[in-house]
Backbone as XML, in Angstrom:
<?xml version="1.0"?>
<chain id="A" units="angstrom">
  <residue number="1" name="UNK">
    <atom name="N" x="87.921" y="66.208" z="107.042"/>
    <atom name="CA" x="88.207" y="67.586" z="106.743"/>
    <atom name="C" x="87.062" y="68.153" z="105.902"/>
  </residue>
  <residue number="2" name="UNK">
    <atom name="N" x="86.768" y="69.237" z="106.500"/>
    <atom name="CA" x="85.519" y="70.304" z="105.501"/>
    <atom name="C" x="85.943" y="70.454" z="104.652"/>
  </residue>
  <residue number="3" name="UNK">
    <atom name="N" x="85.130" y="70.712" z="103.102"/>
    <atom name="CA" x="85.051" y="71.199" z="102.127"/>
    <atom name="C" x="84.572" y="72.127" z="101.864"/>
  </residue>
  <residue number="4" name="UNK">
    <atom name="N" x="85.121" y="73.428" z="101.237"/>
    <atom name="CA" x="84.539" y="74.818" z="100.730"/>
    <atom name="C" x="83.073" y="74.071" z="99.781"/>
  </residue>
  <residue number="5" name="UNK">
    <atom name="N" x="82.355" y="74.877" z="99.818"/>
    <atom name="CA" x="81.210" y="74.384" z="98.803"/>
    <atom name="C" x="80.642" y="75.935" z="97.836"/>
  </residue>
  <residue number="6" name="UNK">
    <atom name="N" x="81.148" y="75.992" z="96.861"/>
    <atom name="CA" x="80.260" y="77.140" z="96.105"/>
    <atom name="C" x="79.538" y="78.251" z="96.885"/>
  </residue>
  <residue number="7" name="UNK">
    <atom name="N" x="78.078" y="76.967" z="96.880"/>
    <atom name="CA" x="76.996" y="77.081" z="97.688"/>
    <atom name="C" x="77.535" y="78.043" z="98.987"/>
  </residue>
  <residue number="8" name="UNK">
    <atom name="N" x="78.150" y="78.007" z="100.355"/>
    <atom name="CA" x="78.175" y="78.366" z="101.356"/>
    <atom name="C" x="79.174" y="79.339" z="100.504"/>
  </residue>
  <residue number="9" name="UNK">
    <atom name="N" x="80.026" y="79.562" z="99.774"/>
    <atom name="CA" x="80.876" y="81.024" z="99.649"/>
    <atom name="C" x="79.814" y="82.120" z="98.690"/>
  </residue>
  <residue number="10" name="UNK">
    <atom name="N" x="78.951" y="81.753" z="98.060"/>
    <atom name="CA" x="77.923" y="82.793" z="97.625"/>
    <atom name="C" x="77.420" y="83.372" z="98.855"/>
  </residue>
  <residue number="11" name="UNK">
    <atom name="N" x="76.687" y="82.014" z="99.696"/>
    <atom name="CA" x="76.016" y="82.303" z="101.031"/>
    <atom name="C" x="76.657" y="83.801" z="101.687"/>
  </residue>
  <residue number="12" name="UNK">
    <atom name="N" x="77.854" y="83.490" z="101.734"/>
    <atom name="CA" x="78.690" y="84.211" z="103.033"/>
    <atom name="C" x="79.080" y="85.644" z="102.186"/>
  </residue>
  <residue number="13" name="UNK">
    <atom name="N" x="79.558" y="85.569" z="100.737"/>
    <atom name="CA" x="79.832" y="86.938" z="100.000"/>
    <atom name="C" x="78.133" y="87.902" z="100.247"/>
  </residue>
  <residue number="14" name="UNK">
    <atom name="N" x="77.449" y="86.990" z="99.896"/>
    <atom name="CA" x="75.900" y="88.159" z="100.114"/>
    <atom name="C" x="75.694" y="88.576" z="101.463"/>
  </residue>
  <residue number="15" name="UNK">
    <atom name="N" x="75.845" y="87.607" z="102.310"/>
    <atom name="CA" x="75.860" y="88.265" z="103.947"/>
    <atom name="C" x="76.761" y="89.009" z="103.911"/>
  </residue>
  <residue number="16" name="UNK">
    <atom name="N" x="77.833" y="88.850" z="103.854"/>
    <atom name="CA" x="78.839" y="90.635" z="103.587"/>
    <atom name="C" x="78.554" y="91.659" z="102.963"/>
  </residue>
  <residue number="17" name="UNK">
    <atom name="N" x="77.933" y="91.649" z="101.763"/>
    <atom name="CA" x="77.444" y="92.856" z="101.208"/>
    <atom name="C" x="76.102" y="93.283" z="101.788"/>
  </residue>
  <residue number="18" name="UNK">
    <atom name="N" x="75.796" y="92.332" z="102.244"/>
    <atom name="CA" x="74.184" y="92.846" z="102.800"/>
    <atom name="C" x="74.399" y="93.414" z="104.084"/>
  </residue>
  <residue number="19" name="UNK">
    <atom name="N" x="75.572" y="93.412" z="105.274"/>
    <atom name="CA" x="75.965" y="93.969" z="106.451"/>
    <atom name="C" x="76.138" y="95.390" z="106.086"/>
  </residue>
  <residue number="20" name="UNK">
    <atom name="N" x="76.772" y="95.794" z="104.672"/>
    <atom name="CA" x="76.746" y="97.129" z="104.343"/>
    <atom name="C" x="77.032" y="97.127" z="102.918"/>
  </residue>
  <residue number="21" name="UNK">
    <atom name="N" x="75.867" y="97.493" z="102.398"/>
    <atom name="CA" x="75.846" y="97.579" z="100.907"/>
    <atom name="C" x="75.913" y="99.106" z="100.238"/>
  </residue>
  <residue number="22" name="UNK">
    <atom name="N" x="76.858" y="99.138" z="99.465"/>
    <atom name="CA" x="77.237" y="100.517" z="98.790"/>
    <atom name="C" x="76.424" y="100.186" z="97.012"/>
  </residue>
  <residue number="23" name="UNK">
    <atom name="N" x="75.392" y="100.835" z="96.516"/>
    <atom name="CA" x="75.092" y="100.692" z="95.487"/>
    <atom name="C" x="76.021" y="101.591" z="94.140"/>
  </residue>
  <residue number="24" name="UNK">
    <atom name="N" x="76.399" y="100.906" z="93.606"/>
    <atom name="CA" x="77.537" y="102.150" z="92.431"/>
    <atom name="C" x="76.460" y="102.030" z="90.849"/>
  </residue>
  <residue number="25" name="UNK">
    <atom name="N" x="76.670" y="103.151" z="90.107"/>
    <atom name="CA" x="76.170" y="102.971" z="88.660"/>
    <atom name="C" x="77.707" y="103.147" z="88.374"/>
  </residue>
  <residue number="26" name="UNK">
    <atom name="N" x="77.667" y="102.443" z="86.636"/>
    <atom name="CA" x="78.932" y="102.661" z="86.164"/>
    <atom name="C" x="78.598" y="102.716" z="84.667"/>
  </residue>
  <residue number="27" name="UNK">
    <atom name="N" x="79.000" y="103.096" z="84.023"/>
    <atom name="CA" x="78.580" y="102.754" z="82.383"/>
    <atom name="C" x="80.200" y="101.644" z="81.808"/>
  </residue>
  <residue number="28" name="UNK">
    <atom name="N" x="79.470" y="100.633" z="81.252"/>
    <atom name="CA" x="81.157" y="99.603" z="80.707"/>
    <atom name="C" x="80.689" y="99.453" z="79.212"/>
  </residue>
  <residue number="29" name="UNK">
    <atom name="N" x="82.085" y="99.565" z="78.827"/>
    <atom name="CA" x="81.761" y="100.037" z="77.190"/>
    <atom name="C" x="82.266" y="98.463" z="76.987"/>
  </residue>
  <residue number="30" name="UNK">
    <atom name="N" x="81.910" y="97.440" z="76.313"/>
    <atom name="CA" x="82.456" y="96.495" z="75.656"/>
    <atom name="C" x="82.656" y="96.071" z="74.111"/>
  </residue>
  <residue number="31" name="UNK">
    <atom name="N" x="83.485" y="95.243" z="73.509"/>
    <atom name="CA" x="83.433" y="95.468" z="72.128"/>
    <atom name="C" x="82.761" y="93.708" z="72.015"/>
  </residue>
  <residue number="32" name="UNK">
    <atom name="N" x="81.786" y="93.689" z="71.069"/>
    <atom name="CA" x="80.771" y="92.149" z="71.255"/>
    <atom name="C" x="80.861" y="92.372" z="69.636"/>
  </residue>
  <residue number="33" name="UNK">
    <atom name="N" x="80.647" y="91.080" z="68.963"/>
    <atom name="CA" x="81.033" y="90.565" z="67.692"/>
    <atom name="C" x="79.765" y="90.592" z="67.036"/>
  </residue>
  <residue number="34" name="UNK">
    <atom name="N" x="79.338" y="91.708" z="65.981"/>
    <atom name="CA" x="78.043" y="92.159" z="65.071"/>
    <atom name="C" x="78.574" y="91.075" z="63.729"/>
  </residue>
  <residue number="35" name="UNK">
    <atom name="N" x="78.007" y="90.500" z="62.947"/>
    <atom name="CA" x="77.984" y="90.357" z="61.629"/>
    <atom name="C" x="79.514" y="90.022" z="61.390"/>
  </residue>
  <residue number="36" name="UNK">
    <atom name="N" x="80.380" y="89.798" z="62.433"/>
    <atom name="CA" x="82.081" y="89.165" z="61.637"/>
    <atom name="C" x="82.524" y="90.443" z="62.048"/>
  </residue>
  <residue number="37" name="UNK">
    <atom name="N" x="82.210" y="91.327" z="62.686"/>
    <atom name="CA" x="82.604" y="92.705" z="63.300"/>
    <atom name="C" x="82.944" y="93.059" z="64.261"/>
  </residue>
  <residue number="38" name="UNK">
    <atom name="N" x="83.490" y="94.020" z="65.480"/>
    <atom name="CA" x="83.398" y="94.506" z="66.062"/>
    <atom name="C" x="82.610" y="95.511" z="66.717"/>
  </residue>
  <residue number="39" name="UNK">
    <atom name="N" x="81.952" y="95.900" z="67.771"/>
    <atom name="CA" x="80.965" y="96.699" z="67.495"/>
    <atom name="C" x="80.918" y="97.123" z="69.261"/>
  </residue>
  <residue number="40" name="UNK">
    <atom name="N" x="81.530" y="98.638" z="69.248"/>
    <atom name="CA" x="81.389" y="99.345" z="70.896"/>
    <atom name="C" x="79.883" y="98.974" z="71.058"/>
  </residue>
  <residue number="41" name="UNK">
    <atom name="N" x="79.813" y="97.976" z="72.653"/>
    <atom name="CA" x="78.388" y="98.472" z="73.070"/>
    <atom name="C" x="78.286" y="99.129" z="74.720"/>
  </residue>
  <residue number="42" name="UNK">
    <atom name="N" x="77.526" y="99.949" z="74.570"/>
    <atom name="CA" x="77.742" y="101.078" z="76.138"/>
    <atom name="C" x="76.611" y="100.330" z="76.731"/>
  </residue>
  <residue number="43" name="UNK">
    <atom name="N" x="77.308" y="100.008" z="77.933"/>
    <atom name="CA" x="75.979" y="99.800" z="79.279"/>
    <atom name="C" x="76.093" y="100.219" z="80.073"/>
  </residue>
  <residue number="44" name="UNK">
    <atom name="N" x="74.718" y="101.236" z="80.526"/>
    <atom name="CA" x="74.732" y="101.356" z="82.089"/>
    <atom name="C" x="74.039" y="100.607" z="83.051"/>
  </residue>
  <residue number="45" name="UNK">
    <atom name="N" x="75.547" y="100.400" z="83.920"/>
    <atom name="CA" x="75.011" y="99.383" z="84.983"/>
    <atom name="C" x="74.866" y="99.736" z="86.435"/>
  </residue>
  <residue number="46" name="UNK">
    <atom name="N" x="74.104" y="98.842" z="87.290"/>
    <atom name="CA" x="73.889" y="99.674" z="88.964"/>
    <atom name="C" x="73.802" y="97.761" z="89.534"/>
  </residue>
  <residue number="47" name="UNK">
    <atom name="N" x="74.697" y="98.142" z="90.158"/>
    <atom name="CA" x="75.199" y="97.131" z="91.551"/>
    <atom name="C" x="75.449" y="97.571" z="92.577"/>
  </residue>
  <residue number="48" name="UNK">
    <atom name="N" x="75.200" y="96.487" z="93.318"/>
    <atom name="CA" x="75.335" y="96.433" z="95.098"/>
    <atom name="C" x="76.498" y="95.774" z="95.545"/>
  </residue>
  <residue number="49" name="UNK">
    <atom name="N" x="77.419" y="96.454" z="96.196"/>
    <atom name="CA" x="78.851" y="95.642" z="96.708"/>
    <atom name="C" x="79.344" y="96.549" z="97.866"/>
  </residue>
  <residue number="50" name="UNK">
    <atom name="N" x="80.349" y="95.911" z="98.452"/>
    <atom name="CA" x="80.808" y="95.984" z="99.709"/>
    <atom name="C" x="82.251" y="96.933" z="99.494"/>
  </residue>
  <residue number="51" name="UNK">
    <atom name="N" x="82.647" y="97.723" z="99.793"/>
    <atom name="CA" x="83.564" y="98.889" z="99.473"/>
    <atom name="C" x="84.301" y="98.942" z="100.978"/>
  </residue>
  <residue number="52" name="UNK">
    <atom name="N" x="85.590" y="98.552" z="101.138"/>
    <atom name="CA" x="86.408" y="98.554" z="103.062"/>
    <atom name="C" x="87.576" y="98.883" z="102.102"/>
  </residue>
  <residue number="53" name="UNK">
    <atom name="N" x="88.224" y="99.159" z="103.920"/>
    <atom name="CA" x="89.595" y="99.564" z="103.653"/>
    <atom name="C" x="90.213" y="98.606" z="104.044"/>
  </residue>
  <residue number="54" name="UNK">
    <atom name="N" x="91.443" y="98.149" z="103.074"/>
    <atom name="CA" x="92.266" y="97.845" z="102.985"/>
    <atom name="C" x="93.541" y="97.809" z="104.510"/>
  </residue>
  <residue number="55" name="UNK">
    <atom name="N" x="93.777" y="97.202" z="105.443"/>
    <atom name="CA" x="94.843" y="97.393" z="106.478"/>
    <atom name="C" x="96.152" y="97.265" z="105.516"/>
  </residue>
  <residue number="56" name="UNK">
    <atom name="N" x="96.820" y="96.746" z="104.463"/>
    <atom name="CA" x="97.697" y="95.923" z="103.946"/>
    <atom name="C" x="98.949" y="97.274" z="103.588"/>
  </residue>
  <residue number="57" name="UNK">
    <atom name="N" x="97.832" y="98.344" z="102.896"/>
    <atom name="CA" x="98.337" y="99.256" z="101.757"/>
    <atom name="C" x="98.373" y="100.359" z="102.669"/>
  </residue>
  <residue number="58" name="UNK">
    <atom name="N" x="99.714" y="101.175" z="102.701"/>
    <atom name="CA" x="99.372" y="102.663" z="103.289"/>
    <atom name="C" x="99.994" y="103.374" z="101.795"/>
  </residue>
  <residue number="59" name="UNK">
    <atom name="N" x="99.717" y="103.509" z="101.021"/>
    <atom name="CA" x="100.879" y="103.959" z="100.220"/>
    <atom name="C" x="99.839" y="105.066" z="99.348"/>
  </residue>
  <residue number="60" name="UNK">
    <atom name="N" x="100.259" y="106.322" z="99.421"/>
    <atom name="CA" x="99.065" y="107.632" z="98.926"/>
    <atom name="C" x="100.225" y="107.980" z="97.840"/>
  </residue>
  <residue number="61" name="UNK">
    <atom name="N" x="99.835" y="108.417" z="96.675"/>
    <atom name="CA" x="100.378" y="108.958" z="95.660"/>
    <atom name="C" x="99.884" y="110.562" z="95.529"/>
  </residue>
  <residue number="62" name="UNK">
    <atom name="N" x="101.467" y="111.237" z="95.260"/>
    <atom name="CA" x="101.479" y="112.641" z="95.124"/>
    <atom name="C" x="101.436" y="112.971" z="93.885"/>
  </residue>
  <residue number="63" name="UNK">
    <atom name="N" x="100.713" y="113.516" z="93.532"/>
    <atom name="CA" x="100.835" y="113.971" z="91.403"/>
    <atom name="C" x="100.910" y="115.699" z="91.527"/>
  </residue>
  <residue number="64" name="UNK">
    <atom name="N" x="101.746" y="116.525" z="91.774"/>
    <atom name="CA" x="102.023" y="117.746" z="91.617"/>
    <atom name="C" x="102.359" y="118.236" z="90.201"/>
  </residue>
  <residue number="65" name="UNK">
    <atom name="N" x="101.211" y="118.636" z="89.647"/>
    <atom name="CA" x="101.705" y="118.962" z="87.613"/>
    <atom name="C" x="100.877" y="120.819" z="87.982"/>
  </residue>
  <residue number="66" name="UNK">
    <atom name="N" x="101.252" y="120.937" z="86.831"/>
    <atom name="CA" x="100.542" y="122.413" z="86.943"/>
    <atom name="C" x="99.545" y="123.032" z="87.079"/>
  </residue>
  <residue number="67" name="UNK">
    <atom name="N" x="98.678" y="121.972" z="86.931"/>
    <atom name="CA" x="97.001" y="122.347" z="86.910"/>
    <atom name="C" x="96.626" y="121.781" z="88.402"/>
  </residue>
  <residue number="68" name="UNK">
    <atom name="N" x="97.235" y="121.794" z="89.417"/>
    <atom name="CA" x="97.289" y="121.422" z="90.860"/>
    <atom name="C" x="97.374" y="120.068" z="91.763"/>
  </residue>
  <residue number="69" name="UNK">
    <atom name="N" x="97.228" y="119.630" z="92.765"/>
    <atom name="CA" x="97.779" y="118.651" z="93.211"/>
    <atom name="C" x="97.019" y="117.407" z="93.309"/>
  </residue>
  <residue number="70" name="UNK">
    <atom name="N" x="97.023" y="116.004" z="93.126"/>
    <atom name="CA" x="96.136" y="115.493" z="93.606"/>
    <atom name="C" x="96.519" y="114.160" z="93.768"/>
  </residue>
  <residue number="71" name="UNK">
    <atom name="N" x="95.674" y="113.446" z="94.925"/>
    <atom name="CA" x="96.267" y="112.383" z="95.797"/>
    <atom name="C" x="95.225" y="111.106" z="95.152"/>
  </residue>
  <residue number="72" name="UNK">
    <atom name="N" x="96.088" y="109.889" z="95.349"/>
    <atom name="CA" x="95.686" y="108.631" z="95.034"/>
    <atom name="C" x="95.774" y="107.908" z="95.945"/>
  </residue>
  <residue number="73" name="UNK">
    <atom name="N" x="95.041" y="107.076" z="96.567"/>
    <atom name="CA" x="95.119" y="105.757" z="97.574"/>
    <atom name="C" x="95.058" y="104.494" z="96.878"/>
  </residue>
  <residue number="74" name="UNK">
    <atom name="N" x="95.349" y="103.327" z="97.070"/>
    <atom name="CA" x="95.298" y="101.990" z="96.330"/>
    <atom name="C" x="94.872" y="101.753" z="97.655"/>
  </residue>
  <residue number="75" name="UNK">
    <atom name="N" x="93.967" y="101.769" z="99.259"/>
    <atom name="CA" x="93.872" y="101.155" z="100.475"/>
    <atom name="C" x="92.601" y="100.960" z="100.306"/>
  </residue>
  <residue number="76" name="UNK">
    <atom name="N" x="91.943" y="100.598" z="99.280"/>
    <atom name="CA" x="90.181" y="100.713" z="98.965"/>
    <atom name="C" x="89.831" y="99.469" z="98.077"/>
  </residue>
  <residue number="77" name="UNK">
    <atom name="N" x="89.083" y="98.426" z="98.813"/>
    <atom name="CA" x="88.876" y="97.143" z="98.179"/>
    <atom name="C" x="87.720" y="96.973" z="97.677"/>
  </residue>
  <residue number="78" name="UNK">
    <atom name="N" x="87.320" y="95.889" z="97.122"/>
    <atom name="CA" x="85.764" y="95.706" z="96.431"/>
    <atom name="C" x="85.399" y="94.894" z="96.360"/>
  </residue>
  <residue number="79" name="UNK">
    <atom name="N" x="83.939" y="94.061" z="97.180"/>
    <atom name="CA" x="83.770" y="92.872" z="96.654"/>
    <atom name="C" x="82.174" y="92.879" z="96.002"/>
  </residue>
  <residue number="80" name="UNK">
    <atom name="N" x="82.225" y="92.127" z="95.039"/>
    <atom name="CA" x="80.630" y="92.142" z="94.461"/>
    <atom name="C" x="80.193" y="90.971" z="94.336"/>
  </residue>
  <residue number="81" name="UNK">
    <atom name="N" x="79.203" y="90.199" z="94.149"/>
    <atom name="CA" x="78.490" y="89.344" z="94.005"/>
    <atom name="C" x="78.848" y="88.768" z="92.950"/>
  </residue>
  <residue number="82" name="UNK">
    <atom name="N" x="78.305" y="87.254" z="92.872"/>
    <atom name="CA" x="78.135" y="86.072" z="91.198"/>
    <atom name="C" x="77.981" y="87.372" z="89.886"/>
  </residue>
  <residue number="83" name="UNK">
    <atom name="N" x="76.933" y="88.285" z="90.249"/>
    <atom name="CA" x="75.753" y="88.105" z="89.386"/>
    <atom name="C" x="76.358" y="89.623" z="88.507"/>
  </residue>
  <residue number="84" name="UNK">
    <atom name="N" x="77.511" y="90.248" z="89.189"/>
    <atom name="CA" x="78.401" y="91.417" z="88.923"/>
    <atom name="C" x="78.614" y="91.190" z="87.064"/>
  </residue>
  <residue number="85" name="UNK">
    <atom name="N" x="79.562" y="90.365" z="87.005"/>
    <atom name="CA" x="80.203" y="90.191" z="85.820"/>
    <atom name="C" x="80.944" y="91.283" z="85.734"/>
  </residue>
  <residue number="86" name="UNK">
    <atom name="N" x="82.375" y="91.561" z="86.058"/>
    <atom name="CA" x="83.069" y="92.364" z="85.943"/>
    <atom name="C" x="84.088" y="92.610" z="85.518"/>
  </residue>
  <residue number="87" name="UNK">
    <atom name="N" x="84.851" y="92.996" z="84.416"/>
    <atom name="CA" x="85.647" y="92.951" z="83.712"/>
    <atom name="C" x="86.348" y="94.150" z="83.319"/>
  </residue>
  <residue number="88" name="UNK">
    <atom name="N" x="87.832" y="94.088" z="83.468"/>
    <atom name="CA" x="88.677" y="95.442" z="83.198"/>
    <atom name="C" x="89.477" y="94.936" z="82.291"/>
  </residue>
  <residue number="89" name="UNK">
    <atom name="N" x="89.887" y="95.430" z="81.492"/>
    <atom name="CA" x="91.593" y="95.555" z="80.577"/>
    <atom name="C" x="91.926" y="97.176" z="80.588"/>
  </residue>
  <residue number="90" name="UNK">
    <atom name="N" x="93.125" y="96.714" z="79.979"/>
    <atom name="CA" x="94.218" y="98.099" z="80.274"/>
    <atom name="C" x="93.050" y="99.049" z="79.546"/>
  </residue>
  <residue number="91" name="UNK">
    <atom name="N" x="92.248" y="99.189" z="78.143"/>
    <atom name="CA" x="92.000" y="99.779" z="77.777"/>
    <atom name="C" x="91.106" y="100.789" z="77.969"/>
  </residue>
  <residue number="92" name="UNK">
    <atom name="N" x="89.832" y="99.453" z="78.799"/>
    <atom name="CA" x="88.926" y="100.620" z="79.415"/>
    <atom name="C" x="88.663" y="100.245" z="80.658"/>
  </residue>
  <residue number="93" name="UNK">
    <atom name="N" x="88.608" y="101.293" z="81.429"/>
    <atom name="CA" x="88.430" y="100.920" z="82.916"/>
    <atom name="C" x="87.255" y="101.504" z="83.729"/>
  </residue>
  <residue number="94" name="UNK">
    <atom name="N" x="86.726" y="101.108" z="84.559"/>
    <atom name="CA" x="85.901" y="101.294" z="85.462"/>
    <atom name="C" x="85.635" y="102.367" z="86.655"/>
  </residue>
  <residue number="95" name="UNK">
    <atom name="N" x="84.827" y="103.672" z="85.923"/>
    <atom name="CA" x="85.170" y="104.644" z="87.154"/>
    <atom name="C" x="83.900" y="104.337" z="87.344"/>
  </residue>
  <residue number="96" name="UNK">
    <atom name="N" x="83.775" y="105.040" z="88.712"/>
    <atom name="CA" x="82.233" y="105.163" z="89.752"/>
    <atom name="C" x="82.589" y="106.311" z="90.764"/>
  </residue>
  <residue number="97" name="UNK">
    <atom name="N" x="81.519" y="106.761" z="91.302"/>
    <atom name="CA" x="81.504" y="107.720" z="92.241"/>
    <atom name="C" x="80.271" y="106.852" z="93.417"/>
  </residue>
  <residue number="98" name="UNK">
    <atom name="N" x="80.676" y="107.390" z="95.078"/>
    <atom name="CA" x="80.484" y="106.571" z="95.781"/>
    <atom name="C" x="80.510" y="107.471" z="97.120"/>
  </residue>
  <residue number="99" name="UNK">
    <atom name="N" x="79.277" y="107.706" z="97.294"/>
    <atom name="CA" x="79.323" y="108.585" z="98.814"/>
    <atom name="C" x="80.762" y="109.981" z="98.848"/>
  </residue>
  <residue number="100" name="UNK">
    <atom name="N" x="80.460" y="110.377" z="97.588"/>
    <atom name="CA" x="80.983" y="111.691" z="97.348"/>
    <atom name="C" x="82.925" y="111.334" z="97.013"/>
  </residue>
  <residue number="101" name="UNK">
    <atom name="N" x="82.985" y="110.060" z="96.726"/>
    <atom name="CA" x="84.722" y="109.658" z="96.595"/>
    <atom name="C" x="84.560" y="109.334" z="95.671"/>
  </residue>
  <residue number="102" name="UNK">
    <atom name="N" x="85.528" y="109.202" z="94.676"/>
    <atom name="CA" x="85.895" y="108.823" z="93.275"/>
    <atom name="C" x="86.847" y="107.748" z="92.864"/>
  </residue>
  <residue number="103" name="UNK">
    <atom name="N" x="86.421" y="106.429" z="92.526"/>
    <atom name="CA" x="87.192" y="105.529" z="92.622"/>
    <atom name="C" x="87.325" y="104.863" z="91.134"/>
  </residue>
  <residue number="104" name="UNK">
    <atom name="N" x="88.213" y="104.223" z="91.013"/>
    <atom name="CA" x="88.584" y="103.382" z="89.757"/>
    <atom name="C" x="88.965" y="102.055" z="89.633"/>
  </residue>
  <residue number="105" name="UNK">
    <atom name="N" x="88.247" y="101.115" z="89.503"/>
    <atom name="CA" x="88.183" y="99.463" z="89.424"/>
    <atom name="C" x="90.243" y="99.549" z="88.949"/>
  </residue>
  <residue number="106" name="UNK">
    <atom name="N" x="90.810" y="98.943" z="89.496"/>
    <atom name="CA" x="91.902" y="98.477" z="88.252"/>
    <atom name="C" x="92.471" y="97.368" z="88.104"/>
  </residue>
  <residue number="107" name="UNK">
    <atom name="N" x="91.474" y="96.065" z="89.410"/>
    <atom name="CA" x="92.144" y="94.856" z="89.034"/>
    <atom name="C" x="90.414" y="93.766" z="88.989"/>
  </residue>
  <residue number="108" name="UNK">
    <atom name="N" x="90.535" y="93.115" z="88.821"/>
    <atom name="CA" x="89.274" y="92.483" z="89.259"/>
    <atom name="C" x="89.748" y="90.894" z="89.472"/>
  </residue>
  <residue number="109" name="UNK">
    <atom name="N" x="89.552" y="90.107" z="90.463"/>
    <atom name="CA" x="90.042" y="88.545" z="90.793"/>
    <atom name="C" x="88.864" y="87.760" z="91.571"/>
  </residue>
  <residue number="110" name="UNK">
    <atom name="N" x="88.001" y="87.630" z="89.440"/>
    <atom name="CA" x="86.525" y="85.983" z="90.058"/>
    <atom name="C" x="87.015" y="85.192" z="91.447"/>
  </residue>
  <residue number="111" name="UNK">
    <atom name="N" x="86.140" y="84.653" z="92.183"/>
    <atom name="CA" x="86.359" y="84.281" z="93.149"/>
    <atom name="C" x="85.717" y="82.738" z="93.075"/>
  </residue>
  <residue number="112" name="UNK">
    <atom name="N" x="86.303" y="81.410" z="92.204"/>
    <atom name="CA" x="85.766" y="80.392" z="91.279"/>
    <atom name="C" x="86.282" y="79.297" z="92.785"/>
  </residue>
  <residue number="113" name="UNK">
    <atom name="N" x="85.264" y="78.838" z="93.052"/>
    <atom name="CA" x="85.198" y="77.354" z="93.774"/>
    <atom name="C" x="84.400" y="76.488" z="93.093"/>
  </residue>
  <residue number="114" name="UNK">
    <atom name="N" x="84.643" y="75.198" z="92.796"/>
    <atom name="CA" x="84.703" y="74.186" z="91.947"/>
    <atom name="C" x="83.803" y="74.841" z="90.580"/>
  </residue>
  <residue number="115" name="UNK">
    <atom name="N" x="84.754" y="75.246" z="90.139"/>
    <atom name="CA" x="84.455" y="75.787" z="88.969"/>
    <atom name="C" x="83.046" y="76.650" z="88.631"/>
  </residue>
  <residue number="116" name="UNK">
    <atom name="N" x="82.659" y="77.232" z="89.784"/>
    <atom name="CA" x="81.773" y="78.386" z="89.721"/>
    <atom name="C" x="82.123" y="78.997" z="90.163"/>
  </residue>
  <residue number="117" name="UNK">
    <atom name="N" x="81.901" y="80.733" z="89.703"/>
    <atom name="CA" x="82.472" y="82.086" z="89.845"/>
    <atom name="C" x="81.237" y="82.398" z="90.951"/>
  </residue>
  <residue number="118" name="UNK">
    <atom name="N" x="82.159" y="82.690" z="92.360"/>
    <atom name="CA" x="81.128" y="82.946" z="93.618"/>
    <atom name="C" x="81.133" y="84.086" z="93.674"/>
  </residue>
  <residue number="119" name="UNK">
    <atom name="N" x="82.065" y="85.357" z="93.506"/>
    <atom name="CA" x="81.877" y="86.685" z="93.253"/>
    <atom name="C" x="83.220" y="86.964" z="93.165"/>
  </residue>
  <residue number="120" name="UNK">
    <atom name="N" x="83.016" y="88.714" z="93.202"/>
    <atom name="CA" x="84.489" y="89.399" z="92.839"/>
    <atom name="C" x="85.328" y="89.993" z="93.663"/>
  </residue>
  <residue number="121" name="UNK">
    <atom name="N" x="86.564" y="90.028" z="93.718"/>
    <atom name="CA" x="87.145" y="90.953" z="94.417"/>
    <atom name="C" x="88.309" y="91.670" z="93.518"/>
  </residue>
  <residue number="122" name="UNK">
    <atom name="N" x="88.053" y="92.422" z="93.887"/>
    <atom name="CA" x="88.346" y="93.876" z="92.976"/>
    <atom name="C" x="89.344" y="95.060" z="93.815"/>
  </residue>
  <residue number="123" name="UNK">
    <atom name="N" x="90.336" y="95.503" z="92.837"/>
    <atom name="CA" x="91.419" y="96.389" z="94.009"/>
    <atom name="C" x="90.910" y="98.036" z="93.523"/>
  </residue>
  <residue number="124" name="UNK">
    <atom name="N" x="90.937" y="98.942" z="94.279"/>
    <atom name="CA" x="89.604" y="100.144" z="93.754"/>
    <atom name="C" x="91.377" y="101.221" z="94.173"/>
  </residue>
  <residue number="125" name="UNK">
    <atom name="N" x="91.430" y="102.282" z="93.515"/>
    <atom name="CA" x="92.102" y="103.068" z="93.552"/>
    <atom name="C" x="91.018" y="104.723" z="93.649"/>
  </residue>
  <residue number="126" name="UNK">
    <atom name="N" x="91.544" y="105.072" z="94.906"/>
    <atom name="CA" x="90.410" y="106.483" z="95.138"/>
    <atom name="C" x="91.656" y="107.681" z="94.739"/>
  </residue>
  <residue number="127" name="UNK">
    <atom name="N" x="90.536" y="108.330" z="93.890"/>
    <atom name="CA" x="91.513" y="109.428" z="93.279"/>
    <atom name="C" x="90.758" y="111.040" z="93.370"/>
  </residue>
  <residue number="128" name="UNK">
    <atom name="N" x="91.308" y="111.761" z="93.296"/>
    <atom name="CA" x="90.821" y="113.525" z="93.339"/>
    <atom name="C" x="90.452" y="114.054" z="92.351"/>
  </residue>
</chain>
């Protein structure tokens, strides 16, 4: 019986993004430990990843408030490379804009074969 190898699932995540690569900038604010401290640091970042739809999810959200209407999809997936490093919590999250759509990182799931992180897959919510 074959064995998954790291090696061949990096292989195969970059041939997917390289069949059609969507480049995103994003700025990720993280909090990194100064002097026994806490300390916001802002980065802006620009990656290359693979952006499809979802068959799984049909499910569009209606938000009708007073300042007018606007629709949400969860049918928008994400995968990025090793070299991504990508990270969400509830607190701060991940917007990007992307061939004129507006999307928002809100899950992210490393993709670790024998204990190396081969890349990401990520659940993207497109919003108005």
């Amino acid at each position: 019986m074959s064995r998954l190898s790291s090696r061949k699932i990096i292989r195969t995540i970059n041939k997917g993004i390289a069949l059609n690569p969507t480049e995103i900038t994003f700025t990720q604010i993280t909090l990194k430990e100064v002097d026994g401290a806490f300390e916001l640091v802002t980065d802006k970042r620009t990656i290359t990843v693979l952006i499809y739809l979802d068959d799984g999810s049909t499910q569009i959200n209606v938000n009708s408030g007073t300042k007018g209407t606007s629709y949400t999809t969860n049918r928008y997936k994400m995968i990025a490379d090793k070299d991504a490093d990508l990270e969400v919590n509830p607190k701060e999250s991940i917007k990007f804009e992307s061939n004129g759509e507006k999307f928002e990182i809100k899950a992210v799931y490393p993709q670790k074969i024998e204990d190396v992180v081969c890349g990401y897959l990520c659940d993207l919510e497109r919003y108005d």
